[in-house]
C-alpha positions in Angstrom: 0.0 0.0 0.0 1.2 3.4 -0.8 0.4 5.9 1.9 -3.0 6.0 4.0 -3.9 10.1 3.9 -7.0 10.6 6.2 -10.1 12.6 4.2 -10.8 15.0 6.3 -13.5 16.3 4.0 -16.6 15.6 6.0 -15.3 17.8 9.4 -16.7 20.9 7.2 -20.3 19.4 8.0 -20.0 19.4 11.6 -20.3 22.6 13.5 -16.3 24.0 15.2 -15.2 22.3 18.9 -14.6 26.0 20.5 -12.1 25.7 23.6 -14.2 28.8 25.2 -17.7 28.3 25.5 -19.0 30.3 22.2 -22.2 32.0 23.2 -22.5 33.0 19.2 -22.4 29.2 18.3 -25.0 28.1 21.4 -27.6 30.7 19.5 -27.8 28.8 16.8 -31.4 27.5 15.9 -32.1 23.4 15.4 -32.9 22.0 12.3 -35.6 18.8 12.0 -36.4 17.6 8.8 -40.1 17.5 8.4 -40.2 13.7 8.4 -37.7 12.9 11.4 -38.6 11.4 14.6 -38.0 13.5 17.8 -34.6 11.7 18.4 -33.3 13.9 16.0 -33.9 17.0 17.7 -30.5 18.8 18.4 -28.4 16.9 16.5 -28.6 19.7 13.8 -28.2 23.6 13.9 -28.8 26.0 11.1 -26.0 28.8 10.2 -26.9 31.3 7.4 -29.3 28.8 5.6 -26.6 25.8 5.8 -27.1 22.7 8.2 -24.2 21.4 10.2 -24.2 18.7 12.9 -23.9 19.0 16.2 -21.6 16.5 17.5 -17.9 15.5 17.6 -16.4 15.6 14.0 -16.0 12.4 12.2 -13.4 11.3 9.3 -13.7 9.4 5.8 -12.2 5.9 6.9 -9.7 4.3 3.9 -12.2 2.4 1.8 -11.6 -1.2 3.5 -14.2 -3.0 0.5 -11.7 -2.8 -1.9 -8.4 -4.5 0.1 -8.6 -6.5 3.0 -6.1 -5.3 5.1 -5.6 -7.9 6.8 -3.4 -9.3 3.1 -1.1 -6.2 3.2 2.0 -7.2 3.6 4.1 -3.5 3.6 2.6 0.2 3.9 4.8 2.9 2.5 4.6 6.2 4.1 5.9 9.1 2.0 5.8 11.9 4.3 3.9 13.1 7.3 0.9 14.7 5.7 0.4 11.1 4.0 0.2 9.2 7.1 -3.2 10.5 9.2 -5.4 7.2 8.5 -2.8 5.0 9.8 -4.6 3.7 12.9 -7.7 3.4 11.0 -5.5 0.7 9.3 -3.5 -1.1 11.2 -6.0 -1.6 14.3 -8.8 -3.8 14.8 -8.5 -5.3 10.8 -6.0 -8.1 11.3 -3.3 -6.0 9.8 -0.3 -8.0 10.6 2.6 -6.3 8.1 5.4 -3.6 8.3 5.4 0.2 7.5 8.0 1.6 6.8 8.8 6.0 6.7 11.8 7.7 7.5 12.4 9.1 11.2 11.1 12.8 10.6 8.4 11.5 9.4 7.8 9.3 12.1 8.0 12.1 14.6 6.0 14.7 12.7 3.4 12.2 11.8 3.3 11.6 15.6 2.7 14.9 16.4 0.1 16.0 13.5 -1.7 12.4 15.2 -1.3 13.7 18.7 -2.7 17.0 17.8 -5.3 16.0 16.5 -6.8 13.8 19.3 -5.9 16.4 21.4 -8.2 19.1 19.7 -11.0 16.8 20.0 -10.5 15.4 23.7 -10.3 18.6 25.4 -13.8 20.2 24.0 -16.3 16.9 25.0 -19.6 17.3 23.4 -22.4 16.0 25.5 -24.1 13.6 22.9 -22.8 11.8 19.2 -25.3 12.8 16.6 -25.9 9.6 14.2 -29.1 9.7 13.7 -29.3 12.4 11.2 -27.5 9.7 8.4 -30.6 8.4 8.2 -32.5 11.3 6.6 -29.8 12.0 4.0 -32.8 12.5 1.2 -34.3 14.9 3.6 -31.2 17.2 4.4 -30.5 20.4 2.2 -27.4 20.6 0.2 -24.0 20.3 0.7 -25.1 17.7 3.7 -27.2 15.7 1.7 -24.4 15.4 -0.9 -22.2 14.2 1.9 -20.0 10.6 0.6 -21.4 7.3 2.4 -21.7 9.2 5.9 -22.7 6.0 7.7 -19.3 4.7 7.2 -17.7 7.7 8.7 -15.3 6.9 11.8 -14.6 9.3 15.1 -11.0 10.1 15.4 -8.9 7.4 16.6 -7.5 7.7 20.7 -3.9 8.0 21.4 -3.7 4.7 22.4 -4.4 3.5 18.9 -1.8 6.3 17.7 1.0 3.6 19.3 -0.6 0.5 18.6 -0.5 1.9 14.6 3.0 3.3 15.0 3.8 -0.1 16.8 4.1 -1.8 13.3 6.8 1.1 12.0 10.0 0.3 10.7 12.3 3.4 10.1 14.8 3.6 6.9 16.8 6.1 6.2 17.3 7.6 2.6 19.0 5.0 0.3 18.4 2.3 2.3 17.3 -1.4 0.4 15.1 -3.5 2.6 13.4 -6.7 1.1 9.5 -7.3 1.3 7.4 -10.5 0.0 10.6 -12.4 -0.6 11.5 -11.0 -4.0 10.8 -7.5 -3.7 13.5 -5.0 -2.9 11.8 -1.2 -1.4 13.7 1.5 -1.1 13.3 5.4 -0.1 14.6 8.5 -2.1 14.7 12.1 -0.9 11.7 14.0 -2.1 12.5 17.4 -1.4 9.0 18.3 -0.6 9.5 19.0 3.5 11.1 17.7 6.0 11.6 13.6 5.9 9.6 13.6 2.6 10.6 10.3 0.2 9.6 8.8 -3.0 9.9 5.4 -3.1 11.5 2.3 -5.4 9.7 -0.8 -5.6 11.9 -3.3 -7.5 12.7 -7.1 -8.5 15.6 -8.1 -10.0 14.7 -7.4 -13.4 11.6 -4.8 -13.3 11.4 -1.4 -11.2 8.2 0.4 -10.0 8.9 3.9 -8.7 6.1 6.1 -7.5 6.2 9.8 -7.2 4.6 11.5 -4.1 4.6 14.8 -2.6 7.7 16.1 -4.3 9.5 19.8 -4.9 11.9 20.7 -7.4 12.4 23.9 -5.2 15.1 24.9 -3.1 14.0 24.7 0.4 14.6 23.6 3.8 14.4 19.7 3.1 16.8 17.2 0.9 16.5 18.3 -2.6 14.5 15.4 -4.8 16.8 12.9 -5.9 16.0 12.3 -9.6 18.4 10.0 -10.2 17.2 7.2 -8.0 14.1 7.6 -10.4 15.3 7.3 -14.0 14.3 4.8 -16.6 11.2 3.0 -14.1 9.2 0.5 -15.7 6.1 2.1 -14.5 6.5 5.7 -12.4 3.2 6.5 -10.8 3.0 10.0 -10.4 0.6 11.6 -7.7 0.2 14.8 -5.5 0.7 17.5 -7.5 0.4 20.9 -6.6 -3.1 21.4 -5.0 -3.0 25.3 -6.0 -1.5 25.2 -9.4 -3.3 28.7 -9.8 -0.8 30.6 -7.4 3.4 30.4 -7.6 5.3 30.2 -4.0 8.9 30.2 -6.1 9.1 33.7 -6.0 9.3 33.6 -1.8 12.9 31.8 -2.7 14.9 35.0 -3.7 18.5 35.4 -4.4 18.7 38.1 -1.4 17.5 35.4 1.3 19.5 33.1 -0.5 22.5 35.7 0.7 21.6 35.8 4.3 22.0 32.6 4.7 26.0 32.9 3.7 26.2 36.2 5.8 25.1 34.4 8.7 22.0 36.4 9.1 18.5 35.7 9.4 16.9 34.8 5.6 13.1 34.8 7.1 12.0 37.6 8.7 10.0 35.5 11.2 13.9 34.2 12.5 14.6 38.1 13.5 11.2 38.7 14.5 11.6 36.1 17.4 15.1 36.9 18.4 14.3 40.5 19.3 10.9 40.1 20.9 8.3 41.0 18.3 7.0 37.7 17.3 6.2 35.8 20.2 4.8 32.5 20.8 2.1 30.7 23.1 0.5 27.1 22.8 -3.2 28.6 23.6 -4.8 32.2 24.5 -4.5 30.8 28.3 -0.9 30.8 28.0 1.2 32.2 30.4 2.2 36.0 30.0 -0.6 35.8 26.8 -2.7 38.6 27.9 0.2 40.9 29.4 1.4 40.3 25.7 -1.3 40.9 23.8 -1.8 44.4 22.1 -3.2 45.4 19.1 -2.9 45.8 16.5 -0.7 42.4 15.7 -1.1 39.4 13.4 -1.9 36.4 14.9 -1.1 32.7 13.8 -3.5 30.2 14.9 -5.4 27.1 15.0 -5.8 23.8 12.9 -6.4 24.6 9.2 -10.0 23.4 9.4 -10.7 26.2 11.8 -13.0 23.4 13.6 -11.0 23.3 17.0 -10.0 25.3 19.7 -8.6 28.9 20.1 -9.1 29.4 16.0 -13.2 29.5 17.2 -12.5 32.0 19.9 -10.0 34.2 18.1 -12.8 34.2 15.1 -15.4 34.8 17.6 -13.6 37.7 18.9 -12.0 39.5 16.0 -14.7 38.6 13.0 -17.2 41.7 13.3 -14.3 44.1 12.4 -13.6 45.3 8.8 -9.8 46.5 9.8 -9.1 42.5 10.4 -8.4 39.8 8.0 -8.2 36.3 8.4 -4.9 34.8 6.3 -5.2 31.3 5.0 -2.5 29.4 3.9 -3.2 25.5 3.9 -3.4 24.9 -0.2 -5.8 21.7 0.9 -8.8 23.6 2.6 -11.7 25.8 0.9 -11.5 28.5 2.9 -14.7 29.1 2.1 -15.9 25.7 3.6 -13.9 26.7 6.7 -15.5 30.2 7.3 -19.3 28.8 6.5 -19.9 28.7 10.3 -19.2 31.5 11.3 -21.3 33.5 9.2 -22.2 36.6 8.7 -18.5 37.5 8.9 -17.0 41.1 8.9 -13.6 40.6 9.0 -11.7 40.1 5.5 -10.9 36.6 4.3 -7.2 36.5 2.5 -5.9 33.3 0.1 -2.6 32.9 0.4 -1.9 29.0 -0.3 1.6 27.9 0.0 2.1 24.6 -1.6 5.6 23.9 -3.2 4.8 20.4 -4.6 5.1 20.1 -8.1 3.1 21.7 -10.7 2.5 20.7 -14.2 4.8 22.4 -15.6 7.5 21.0 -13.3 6.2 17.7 -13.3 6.2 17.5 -17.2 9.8 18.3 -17.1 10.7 16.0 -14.3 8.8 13.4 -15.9 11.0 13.7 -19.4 14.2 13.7 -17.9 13.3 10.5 -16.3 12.2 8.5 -18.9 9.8 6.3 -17.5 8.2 3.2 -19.9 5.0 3.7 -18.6 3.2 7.2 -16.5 0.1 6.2 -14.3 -1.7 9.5 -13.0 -4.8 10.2 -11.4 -7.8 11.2 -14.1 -8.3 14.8 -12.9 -4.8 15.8 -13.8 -5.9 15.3 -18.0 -8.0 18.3 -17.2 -7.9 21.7 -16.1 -9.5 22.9 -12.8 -13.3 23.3 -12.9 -13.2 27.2 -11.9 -10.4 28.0 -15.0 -11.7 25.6 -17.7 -9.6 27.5 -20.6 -6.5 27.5 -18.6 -5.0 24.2 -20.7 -1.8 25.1 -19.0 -2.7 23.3 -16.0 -2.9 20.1 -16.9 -0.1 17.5 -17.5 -0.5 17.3 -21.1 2.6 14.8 -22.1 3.9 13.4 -25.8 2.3 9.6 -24.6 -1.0 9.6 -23.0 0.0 8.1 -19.9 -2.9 5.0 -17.9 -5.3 6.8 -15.5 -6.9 6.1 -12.1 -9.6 7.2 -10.2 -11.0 6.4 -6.9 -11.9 2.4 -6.0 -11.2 1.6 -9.6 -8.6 -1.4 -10.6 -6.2 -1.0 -13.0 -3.4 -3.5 -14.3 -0.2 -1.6 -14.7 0.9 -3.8 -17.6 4.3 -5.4 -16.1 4.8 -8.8 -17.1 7.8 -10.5 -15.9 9.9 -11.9 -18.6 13.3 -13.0 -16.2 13.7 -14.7 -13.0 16.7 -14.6 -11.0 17.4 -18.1 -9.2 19.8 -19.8 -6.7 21.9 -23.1 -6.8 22.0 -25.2 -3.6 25.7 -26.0 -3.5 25.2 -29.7 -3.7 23.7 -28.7 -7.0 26.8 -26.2 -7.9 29.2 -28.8 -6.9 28.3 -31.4 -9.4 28.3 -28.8 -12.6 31.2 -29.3 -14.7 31.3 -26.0 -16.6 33.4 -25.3 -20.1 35.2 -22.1 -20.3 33.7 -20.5 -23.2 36.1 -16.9 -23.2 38.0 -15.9 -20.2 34.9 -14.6 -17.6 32.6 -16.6 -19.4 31.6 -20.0 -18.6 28.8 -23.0 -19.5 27.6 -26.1 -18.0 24.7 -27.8 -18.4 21.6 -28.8 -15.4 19.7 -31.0 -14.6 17.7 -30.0 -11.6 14.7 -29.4 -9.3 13.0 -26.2 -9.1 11.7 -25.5 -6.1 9.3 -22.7 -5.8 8.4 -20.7 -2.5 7.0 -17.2 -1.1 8.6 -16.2 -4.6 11.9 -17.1 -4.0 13.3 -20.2 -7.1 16.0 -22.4 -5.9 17.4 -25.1 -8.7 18.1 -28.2 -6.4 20.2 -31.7 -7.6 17.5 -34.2 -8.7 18.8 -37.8 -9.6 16.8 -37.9 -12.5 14.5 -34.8 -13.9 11.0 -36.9 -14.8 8.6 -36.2 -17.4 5.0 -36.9 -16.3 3.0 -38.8 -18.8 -0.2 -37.4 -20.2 -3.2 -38.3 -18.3 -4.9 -39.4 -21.6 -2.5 -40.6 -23.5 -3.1 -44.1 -25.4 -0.3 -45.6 -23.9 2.1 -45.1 -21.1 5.1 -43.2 -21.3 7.6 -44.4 -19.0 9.7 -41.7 -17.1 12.8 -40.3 -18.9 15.7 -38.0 -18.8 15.3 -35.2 -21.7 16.7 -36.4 -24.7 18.2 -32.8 -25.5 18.2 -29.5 -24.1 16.4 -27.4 -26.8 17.3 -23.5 -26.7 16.7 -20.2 -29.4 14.1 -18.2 -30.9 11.0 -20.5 -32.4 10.7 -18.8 -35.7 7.1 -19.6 -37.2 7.3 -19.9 -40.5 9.7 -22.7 -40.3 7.0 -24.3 -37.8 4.2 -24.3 -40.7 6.2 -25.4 -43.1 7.7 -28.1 -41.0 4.3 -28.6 -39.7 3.1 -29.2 -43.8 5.9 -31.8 -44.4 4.4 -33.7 -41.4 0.9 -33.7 -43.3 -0.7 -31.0 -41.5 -1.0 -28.7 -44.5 -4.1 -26.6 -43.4 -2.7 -24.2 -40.7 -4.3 -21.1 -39.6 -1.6 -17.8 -38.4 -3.1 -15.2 -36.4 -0.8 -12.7 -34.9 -1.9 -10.2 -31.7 -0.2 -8.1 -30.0 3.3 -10.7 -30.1 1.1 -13.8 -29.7 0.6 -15.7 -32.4 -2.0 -18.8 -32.7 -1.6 -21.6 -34.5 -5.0 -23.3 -35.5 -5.0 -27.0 -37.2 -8.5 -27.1 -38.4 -9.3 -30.3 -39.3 -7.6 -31.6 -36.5 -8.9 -29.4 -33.8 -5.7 -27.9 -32.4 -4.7 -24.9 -31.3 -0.6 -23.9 -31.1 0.1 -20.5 -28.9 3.2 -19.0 -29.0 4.6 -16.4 -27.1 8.0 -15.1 -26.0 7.3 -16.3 -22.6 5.6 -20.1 -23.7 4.3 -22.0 -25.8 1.4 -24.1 -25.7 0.0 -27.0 -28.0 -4.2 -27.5 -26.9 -5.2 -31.3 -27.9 -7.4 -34.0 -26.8 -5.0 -36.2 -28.6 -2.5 -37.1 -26.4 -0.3 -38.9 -29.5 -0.7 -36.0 -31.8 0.4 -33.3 -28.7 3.7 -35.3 -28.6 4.3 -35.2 -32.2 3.4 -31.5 -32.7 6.0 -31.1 -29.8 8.7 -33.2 -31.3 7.8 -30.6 -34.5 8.4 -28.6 -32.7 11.5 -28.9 -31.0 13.0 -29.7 -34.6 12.8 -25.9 -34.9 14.9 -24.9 -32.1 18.9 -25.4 -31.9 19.5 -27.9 -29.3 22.6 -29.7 -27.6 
């Protein structure tokens, strides 16, 4: 699985968790659908013509109809934004694998986790409103648009936070660890923040990469490493800038750039604190808050969703005045959605997203210097945002149309495996006699067992390699040694025309997509051929053994 973000969508329908009892917030009126039973009453409240429930917010659970979690072997975790459904995961579905992150991430993750528990914990509400799922056909808009909300979840406790993190392994950049026997996983700087990867997922002959949260930028974390990336088989591609409408490069300039080397302060919030002027304070009940506290100031505040805590009170407090303004800079929330209850509003909302993941016009240049075989993308990126239509800019138009995806649908990334890599037992590598054939180069021929298991081939020393006879074949056929070793390319137009001397003069060719069949009318076969395999379909067991011999006639041999 590649990382388990947590949809925190549906918190917009439930009314904010205010630390301070919010006398605003108590006023509002209750809304009952006309065909609800009294149990409803109070578990929704009306705010400028939109409904929002009453109750402790829920989350969109990972959709668990699709994968049973219990068969994951690995998670992959590329950065701490990536990581908020975790619990919702790993506890209480038989989840019995590994996940792996890097440390940061880890520890942010931890926090961001933490916080979030914390926000809810501390503001109780007296009753959980459920009832009100019931009525969806009832409800006004957005509400009654809301996704499946009988499967939505409460937030998780923290001692679910470490029984998830419980099943973390940490790697650090670079580092190769092996998964499912045969798979080799592996974690590349991302240069999106701080602990931020991208991840390889290879065998020994095919490589997977996929693209996350990523930044091209030159920030605080790692840069990207783009080498580790080059020449995938498949590179899924994913998280691209959420705000592809508004530019943060310009924040990077060449004269913050120079205070770095000068040893001074490159952000003015870094000289800000130092001399006093920029203070902070974990809530408005802080010590020394309210000696500190003068206006006018700018103050930083609050979870992003505005839901929880001292974001209600300072909203509460400051939102009936024109000279304030409100500054939003999460690129993942409407801040629209966020301000709907606390309508009417007075004080100025201001859009400032910061997001320095990729945009499109990053990500198509990233994406030719790597030089993947195949692209997979999500379907929304093959068109431009819904509020800029004409803007054809903004979306990642590329040379080859790369395989789309979008949500709960299955999709067959096209690798097939053409090599294997196996093992000799060294009982087996004892008895080879090999034949130099150039000075580093040398030959021997096998005759062994394979032994398959959890994806792993081993060639084991058989006393004799057996041929099985043919269920329905005429007569027995007693167990043999091979007679040669055939090896090459089967070339099929010496197999028709070898197939003609033998009698068999009415075949059928049919070539699609590399596979060509073979079809012996009048005596109801069927030949397949591939690189990979061949197979001859009879219900003559005599005649399958001397198309075979055919066959092998076309193939050197020694």
């Amino acid at each position: 699985m590649l990382d388990c973000g947590l949809d925190m969508s549906s918190v917009s329908h439930f009314l904010p968790l205010p630390l301070v009892a919010s006398q605003r917030l108590s006023n509002l009126s209750t809304w009952v659908p006309r065909d609800a039973d009294s149990q409803l009453e109070g578990e929704l409240k009306e705010c400028m013509n939109r409904i929002f429930v009453d109750s402790p917010p829920e989350f969109v659970p990972p959709t668990s109809g699709l994968v049973d979690f219990s068969e994951v072997d690995a998670i992959m975790v590329s950065n701490y934004h990536s990581m908020l459904a975790l619990p919702f995961i790993t506890n209480g579905t038989g989840f019995k694998g590994v996940v792996f992150m890097t440390e940061p991430t880890m520890q942010i993750g931890r926090l961001f986790m933490e916080e979030l528990v914390e926000y809810i914990e501390r503001t109780p509400k007296a009753r959980h409103a459920y009832r009100w799922k019931h009525y969806l056909r009832s409800l006004p808009t957005p509400l009654s648009d809301a996704k499946a909300p009988k499967t939505w979840q409460p937030a998780y406790s923290l001692k679910a936070i470490s029984a998830a993190l419980s099943h973390v392994q940490i790697l650090a950049y670079n580092e190769k660890v092996d998964i499912c026997g045969a798979l080799k996983v592996t974690a590349v700087s991302s240069g999106f923040c701080l602990g931020s990867c991208n991840w390889l997922i290879c065998s020994e002959h095919e490589k997977l990469a996929y693209l996350s949260g990523s930044s091209t930028l030159t920030t605080h974390p790692r840069p990207i490493d783009q080498s580790s990336l080059k020449n995938a088989d498949v590179l899924i591609m994913t998280a691209l800038n959420h705000t592809p409408m508004y530019n943060p490069d310009s924040m990077l300039s060449s004269s913050k750039e120079g205070k770095v080397y000068s040893l001074d302060d490159p952000f003015p919030h870094a000289h800000l604190t130092r001399h006093g002027r920029l203070k902070p304070f974990k809530s408005l009940h802080a010590e020394g808050f309210s000696s500190e506290y003068r206006q006018p100031c700018i103050v930083f505040c609050g979870h992003p969703s505005l839901r929880f805590g001292d974001a209600v009170h300072f909203i509460d407090m400051w939102g009936n005045n024109p000279q304030n303004a409100i500054l939003f800079t999460e690129p993942e929330f409407e801040f629209v959605e966020a301000l709907a209850p606390y309508q009417p509003l007075v004080m100025r909302p201001v859009y400032c997203p910061i997001d320095t993941s990729l945009d499109f016009t990053q990500a198509r240049k990233l994406i030719n210097e790597l030089k993947p075989a195949k692209m997979v993308v999500p379907e929304v990126y093959l068109k431009p945002p819904a509020n800029a239509p004409h803007r054809t800019d903004l979306i990642l138009n590329l040379e080859e149309t790369p395989l789309t995806y979008s949500e709960c649908q299955l999709l067959s990334l096209g690798i097939h495996r053409r090599m294997e890599s196996m093992s000799l037992t060294q009982e087996l590598a004892l008895s080879l006699n090999p034949s130099t054939i150039r000075p580093g180069l040398n030959t021997a021929t096998i005759t062994a067992a394979l032994h398959v298991q959890d994806n792993k081939y081993v060639l084991k020393k058989a006393d004799e390699f057996l041929f099985q006879p043919v269920e329905d074949s005429d007569e027995e056929t007693p167990n043999k040694l091979p007679r040669c070793y055939p090896y090459g390319n089967l070339n099929v137009d010496d197999l028709v025309q070898r197939l003609a001397q033998a009698g068999l003069t009415d075949a059928r060719v049919e070539e699609l997509h590399g596979v060509y069949i073979i079809t012996l009318a009048n005596e109801d076969v069927i030949i397949k051929i591939s690189d990979a395999s061949t197979h001859i379909i009879s219900g003559n067991g005599k005649l399958r053994e001397k198309l075979r011999d055919i066959l092998l006639e076309c193939l050197g041999s020694f």
